[in-house]
C-alpha positions, 0 to 999 in steps of 0.5 A: 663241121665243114665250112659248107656245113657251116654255111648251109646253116646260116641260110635263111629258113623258106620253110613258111613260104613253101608251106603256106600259100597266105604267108606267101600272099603276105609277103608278095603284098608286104614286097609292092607295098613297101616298093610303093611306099619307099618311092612316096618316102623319097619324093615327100622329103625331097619335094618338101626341101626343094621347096623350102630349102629347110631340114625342120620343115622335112623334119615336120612332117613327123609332127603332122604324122603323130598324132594320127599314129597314136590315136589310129594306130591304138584304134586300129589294133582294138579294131584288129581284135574285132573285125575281120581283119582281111577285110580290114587290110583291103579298104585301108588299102584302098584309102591309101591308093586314093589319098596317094592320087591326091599327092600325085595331083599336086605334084603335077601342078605348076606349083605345087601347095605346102599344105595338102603334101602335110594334110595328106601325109597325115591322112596316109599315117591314119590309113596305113595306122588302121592297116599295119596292126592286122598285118602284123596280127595275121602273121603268126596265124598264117605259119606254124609256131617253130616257123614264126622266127623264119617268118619274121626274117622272110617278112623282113626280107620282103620288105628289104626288097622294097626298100632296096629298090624303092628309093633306088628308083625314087631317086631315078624319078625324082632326077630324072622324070619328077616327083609325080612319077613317084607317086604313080608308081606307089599307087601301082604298088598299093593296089597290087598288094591290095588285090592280094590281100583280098586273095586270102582267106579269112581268119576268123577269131578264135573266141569272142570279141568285144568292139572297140574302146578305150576300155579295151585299149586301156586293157591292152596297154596294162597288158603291155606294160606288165610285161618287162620283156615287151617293155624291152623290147620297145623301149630298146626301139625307140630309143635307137630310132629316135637317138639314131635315125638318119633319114631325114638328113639324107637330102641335105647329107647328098645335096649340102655336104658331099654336093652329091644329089645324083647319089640320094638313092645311095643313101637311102638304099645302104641300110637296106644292102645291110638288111638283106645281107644280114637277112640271107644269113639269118638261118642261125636266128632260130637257134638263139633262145635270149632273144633280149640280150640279141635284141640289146646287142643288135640295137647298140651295134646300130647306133655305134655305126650310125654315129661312126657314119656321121664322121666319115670323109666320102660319101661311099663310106659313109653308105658303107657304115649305114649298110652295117647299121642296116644289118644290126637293125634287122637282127634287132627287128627279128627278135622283136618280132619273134618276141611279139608273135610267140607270146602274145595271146591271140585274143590280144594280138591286134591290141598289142601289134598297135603298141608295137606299131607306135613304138617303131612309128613313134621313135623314127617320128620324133626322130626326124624332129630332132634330127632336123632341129639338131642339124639346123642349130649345129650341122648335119654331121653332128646331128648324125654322130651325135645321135648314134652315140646317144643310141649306144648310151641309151640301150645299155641303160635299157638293158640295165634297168630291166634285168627281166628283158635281158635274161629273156629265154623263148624256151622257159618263158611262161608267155612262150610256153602258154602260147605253144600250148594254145597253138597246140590245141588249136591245131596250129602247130 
């Protein structure tokens, strides 16, 4: 094999977007809508910092967001397996334009109030908890199964591109225009990937559905539970989020110890650099079958580089290490994701995408929480190399105790092959 040969079969797999016109639809949305949401992601932060000059005060808002995640992010996958989930996508899109307008408002105003950017923010982790389990549900319906893997790689790269650019400009506005701007833009964002959602078709359910309960939730939460591959793969993700996730440390990593704000875009863009790189050579996902041992090898790649980032002397290597964070924590989300979409009955998709919404929502939370508390009582280093270490500790513990996760194979899977086969009958490929 020639190294062009070699090359060509690294590349990402287009296929989905060639064929389906609803997958596309959904990653045009998924792209705007996290341009928007990554710009709001960089003004919250920093207007709360400015404000209080606190890291456990930006840390904070992880806390006012938890709850709302837990109850509406449960609710809303029960929702996912009963109503129209379209439908579904449009009218949360269209809470979290109004309740953006509301941050925009109080951006504007001379002084600005503590207390709506928290209350809002919470209202936005409700809508945007009812609206991600039927996104992440609708997906697998919308591409053949062989292309979910592909799928899931060019649904990561839409949202790469939003989060590239989002903070980049964020950051511009914040310095330049102010806070206001951001979420102007974001509400420009979400009404755009609204207009698309609408523009898909409907994706009626297959068989009958019950309303939502907490008897229904209950059942999707055994159903997660007795599986030790989903386990793994959730567990895997928050203990690298909430060890490992840096984020909330950026204001106070640029301003306080490298006295750099003009380069706060850098630092939120540098995982995502490492994400798309990753993401263009992606193409040899598809032939890896122990997506376990993938998913365990990537997290812990992760937090080895989070940890080596936090002891760097420049800022620019530091960027450097967060962008090989960011490309070991999109092969890690690939393999989850193709884990979720290839063995998930459809019956139990939206149930089971609103676990997995809390288990890659709940980590980063706590993980703000513990990021800026840990930072406050030692320093923002510490707290940054001290938690990617953590992270390495606590994947291969993971790994250990669930032997069932880590010899995960897509093709003998019982779930996997259940799944085919139902697919098969249904004409879906």
């Amino acid at each position: 094999m020639t190294w062009r040969d070699r090359f060509r079969a690294l590349r990402m797999d287009v296929t989905p977007l060639r064929e389906s016109r609803d997958f596309r639809l959904l990653f045009l949305a998924g792209t705007v809508f996290y341009f928007g949401a990554m710009v709001t992601y960089v003004a919250i932060p920093y207007q709360i910092y400015r404000l209080t000059g606190s890291n456990f005060a930006v840390g904070a808002v992880g806390l006012v967001e938890l709850v709302p995640l837990v109850v509406f992010g449960l609710y809303g996958g029960a929702l996912a397996d009963h109503v129209d989930r379209r439908r579904l996508l449009v009218w949360t899109g269209v809470a979290q334009a109004v309740f953006t307008a509301v941050l925009a408002v109080n951006a504007f105003r001379d002084d600005p109030s503590i207390a709506v950017i928290f209350v809002v923010s919470a209202l936005l982790a409700s809508s945007s908890s009812l609206q991600r389990p039927s996104r992440e549900a609708l997906m697998p319906r919308t591409v053949r199964h062989e292309q979910i893997a592909a799928a899931n790689a060019l649904t990561s790269l839409g949202m790469q591109i939003g989060v590239l650019v989002g903070p980049a400009l964020g950051g511009l506005l914040v310095a330049y225009v102010g806070i206001g701007w951001c979420f102007l833009v974001d509400i420009v964002g979400l009404s755009i990937a609204t207009l698309l959602f609408v523009a898909m078709r409907p994706y009626p359910h297959r068989a009958e559905t019950t309303p939502p309960s907490l008897a229904g939730i209950a059942v999707g939460l055994r159903y997660a539970l007795s599986r030790r591959d989903l386990l793994g793969t959730y567990l895997v993700d928050i203990a690298a989020m909430l060890l490992a996730l840096p984020v909330v440390l950026f204001p106070a990593l640029a301003e306080t110890v490298f006295e750099r704000p003009e380069l706060l875009g850098l630092l939120y863009s540098a995982e995502t650099v490492g994400a798309l790189l990753a993401t263009a050579l992606s193409g040899w996902t598809a032939r890896v079958h122990h997506h376990g041992r993938a998913i365990v090898v990537a997290a812990a790649a992760y937090g080895l580089a989070v940890g080596i980032a936090g002891l760097m002397p420049s800022i620019w290597l530091v960027a450097v290490f967060f962008a090989l964070s960011g490309a070991a924590d999109m092969i890690s989300g690939v393999f989850r994701g193709t884990v979720w979409s290839q063995t998930i009955p459809e019956g139990m998709r939206g149930r089971l995408a609103g676990i997995e919404m809390l288990s890659y929502s709940l980590g980063p939370l706590g993980g703000q929480v513990r990021a800026g508390i840990t930072a406050d009582l030692w320093t923002v280093r510490g707290a940054i190399s001290s938690g990617g270490f953590a992270c390495v500790a606590g994947v291969a513990l993971t790994a250990v105790a669930l032997r069932d996760f880590w010899s995960y194979d897509a093709r003998t899977d019982e779930y996997a092959v259940a799944e085919r086969a139902v697919r098969a009958a249904a004409g879906e490929g």
